[in-house]
C-alpha positions as a Python dict, from the first residue, in 0.01 Angstrom:
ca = {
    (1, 'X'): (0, 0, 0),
    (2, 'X'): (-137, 51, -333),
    (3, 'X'): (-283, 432, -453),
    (4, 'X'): (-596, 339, -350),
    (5, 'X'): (-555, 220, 1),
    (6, 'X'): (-657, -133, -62),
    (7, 'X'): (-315, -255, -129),
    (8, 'X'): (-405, -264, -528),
    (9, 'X'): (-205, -62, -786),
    (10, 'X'): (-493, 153, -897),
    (11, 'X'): (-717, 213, -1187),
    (12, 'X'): (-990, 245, -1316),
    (13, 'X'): (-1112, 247, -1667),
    (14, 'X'): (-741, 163, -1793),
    (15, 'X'): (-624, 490, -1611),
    (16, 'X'): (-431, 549, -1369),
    (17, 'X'): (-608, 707, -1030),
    (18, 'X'): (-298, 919, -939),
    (19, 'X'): (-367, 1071, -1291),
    (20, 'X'): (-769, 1083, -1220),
    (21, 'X'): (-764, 1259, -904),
    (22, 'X'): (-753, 1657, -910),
    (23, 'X'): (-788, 1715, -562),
    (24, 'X'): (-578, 1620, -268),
    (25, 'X'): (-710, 1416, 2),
    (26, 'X'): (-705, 1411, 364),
    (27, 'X'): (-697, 1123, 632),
    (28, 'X'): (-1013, 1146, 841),
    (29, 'X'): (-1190, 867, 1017),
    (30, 'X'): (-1556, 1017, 1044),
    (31, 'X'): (-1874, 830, 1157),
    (32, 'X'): (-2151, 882, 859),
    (33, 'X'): (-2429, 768, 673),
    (34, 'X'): (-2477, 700, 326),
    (35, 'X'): (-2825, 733, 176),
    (36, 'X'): (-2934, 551, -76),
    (37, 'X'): (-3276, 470, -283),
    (38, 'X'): (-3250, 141, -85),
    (39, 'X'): (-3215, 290, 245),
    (40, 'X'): (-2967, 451, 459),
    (41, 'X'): (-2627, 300, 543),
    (42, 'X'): (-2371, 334, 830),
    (43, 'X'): (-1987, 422, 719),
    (44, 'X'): (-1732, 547, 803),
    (45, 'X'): (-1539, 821, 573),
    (46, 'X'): (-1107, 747, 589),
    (47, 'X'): (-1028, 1014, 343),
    (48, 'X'): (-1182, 1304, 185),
    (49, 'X'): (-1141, 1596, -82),
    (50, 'X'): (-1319, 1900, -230),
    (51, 'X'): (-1397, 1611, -538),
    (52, 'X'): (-1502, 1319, -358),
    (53, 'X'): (-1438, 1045, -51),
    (54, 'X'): (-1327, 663, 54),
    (55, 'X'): (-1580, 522, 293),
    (56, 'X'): (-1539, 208, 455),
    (57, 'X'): (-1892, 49, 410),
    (58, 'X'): (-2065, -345, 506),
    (59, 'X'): (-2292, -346, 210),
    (60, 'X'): (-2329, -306, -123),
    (61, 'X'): (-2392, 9, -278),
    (62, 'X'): (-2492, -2, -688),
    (63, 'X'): (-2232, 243, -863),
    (64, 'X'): (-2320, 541, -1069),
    (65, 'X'): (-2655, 605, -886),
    (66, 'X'): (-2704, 935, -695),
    (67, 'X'): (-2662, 912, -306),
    (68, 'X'): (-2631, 1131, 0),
    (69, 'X'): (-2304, 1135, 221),
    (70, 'X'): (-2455, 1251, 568),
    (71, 'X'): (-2166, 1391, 804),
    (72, 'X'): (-2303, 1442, 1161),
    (73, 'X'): (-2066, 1766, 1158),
    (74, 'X'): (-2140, 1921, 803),
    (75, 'X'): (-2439, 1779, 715),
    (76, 'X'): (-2498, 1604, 374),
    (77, 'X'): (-2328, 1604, 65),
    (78, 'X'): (-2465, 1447, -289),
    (79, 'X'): (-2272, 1217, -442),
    (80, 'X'): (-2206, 953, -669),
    (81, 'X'): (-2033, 580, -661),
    (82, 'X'): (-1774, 531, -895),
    (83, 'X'): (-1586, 241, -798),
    (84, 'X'): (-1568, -42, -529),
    (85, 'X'): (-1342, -253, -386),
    (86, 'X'): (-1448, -528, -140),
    (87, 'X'): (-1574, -307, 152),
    (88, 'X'): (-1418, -3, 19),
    (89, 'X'): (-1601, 314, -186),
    (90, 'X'): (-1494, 576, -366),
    (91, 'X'): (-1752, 885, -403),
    (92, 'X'): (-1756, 1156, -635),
    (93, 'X'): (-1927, 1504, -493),
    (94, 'X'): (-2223, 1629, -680),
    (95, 'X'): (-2153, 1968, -539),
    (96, 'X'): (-1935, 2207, -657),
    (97, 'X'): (-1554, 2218, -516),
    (98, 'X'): (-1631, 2581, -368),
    (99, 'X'): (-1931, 2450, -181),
    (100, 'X'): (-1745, 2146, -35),
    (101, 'X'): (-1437, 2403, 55),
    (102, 'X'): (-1697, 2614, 290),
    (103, 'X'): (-1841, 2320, 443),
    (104, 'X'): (-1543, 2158, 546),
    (105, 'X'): (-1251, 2386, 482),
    (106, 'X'): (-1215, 2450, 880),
    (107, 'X'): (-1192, 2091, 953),
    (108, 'X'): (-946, 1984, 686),
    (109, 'X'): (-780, 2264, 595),
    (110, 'X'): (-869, 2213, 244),
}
């Protein structure tokens, strides 16, 4: 399986994601919501950081808009799309590392 879990090589922007990625992830599978301008959005969450998370998703989300990952758990995080792939999203966290660490830092580990 590629980097990115889709079974692609990844990149993005001509670089490579293993080199984009500061944070390490962790497997989860996690019920959530993604809201949007449009609306909200049922996902599910496979893997997430301090910097950002995969969700598994049925419908298209525009990239490089703000949104809000809802976590029945933790409650919501901002965030923004930066890349797609088929069903597949990756999110970037609007909030800062430390913030993300306190929130979820129990349940990860992170």
């Amino acid at each position: 399986m590629g980097i990115n879990g889709t079974g692609i090589k990844g990149r993005v922007n001509g670089a490579s994601l293993t080199g984009r990625r500061r944070a390490r992830r962790k497997p989860v599978i996690w019920a959530a919501r993604l809201e949007t301008e449009d609306g909200t959005i049922d996902c599910a969450a496979f893997d997430i950081s301090v910097g950002g998370a995969k969700l598994r998703l049925e419908e298209k989300v525009a990239l490089h808009r703000p949104v809000r990952l809802v976590l029945d758990r933790f409650g919501g995080l901002r965030a923004e799309p930066i890349w797609r792939h088929g069903n597949t999203l990756g999110l970037r966290f609007g909030e800062p590392p430390e913030t993300i660490r306190r929130m979820l830092g129990e349940a990860l580990s992170l």
